[in-house]
N, C-alpha and C positions, 0 to 999 in steps of 0.2 A: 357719390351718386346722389344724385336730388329726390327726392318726393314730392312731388306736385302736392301742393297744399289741400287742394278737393281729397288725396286720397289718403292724407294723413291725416284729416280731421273726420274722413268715413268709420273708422275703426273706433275712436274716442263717443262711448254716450252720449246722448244730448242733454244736458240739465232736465229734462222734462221726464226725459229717462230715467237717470237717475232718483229722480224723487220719487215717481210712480215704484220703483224697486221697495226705495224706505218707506214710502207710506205702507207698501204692503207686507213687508216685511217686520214695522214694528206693529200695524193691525193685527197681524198673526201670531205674534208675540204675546201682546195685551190679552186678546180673547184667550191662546191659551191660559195664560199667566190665570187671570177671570176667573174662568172656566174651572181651573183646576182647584185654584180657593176656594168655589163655590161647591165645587163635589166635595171638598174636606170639611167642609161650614154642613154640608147636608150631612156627612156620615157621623160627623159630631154631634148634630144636632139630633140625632135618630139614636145614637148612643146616650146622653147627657140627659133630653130632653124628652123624649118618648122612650125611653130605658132599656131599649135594643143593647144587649152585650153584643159584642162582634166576637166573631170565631176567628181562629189563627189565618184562614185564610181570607178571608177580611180584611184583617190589620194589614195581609201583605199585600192588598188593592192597593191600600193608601201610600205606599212609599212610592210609588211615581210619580205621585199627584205632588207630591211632598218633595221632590227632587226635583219636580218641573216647576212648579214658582219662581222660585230663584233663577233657574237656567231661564225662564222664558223674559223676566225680564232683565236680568244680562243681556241677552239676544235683543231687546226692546230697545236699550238706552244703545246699545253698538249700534241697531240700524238708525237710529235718532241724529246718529252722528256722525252718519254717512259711511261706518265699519261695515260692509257688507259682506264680506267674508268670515267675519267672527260672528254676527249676526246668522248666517247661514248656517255655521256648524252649531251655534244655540237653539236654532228652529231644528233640526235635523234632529239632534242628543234629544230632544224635546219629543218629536215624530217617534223616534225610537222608543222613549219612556211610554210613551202613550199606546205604543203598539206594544207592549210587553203589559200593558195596563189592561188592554182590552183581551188579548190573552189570559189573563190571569182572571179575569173575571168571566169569559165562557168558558174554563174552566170548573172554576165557583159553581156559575149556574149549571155546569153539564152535572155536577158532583149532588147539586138538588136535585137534580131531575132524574139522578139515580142514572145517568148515562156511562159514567166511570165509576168508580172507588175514590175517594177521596186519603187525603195523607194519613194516618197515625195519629196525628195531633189535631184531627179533629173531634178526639172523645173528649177534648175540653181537659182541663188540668182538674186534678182534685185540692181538696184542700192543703194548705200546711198541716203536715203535722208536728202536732204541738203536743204537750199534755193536753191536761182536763179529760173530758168527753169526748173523744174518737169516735164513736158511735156516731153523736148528735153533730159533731162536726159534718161526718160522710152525709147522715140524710138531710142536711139544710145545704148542701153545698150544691152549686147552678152548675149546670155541666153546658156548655154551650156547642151543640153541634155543626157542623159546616155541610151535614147532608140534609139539613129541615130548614127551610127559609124562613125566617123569625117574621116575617113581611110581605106582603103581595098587594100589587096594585094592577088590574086589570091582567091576571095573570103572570105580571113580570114580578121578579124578588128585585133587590137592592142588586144584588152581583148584575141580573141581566138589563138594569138600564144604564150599570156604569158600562158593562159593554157597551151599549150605545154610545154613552159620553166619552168612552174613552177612544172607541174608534172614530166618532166627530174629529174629535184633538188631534187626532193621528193626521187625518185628511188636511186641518187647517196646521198644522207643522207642517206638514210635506210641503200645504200649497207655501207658506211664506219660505222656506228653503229653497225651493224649487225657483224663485225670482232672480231675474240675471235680468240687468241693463243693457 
């Protein structure tokens, strides 16, 4: 059986196509890739630099952001080189992280705002104990809450603008996943 040439080359991408897919596809990569350094460079930099201790559920913000680097440029260099299917499921794992990212931090914020209970492990850890002074240990030691926002800018804490940043990420995984030639 033949196939007329017109109708075998209709189904195949156009090279034009194809690229339009990979530029958008490693763009969405890179931004998250960016993006998600940049939210770990600020929560560093607000811990390190401006002496913000983060609370338990803090620390657990950052493991997506921290698993999405690497994944989003894996996904980067796959659509670079024309892998569009590896590329797709590194935007997607990527979409995912980020939507479990922005979860966890309206969480956070609901837990500031006194809308939920927060975990157990938000009374902060006490100190070691060691010898010496017990005492002096307990009253010099920093309790760090997860229900008092250590931080506010125009009403928002640090949890409610990584919701924002993280539901961004979500939107721009999905869009570069979402790309088919």
């Amino acid at each position: 059986m033949n196939i007329p040439a017109a109708t075998a080359t209709a189904s195949a991408p156009s090279p034009a196509a194809r690229r339009a897919v990979r530029n958008r596809q490693v763009t969405a990569a890179l931004v998250v890739a960016v993006a998600s350094a940049g939210a770990l460079a600020g929560a560093w930099y607000f811990q390190l630099v401006v002496g913000l201790a983060p609370c338990p559920l803090c620390l657990e913000q950052r493991i997506p952001y921290y698993i999405a680097v690497p994944v989003a440029l894996i996904g980067a260099v796959c659509a670079a080189f024309g892998r569009q299917g590896p590329a797709r499921v590194a935007l997607a794992l990527c979409g995912m992280l980020m939507a479990l990212g922005a979860f966890l931090a309206v969480y956070h914020a609901g837990v500031e705002w006194a809308w939920w209970a927060g975990p157990d492990t938000c009374s902060g850890a006490g100190p070691a104990l060691g010898g010496g002074n017990l005492l002096g240990q307990l009253q010099s030691a920093r309790v760090v809450r997860c229900d008092e926002a250590a931080w506010r800018l125009l009403g928002l804490s640090l949890a409610g603008y990584n919701a924002f940043i993280a539901g961004a990420l979500t939107v721009v995984a999905m869009w570069g996943a979402s790309a088919k030639a």
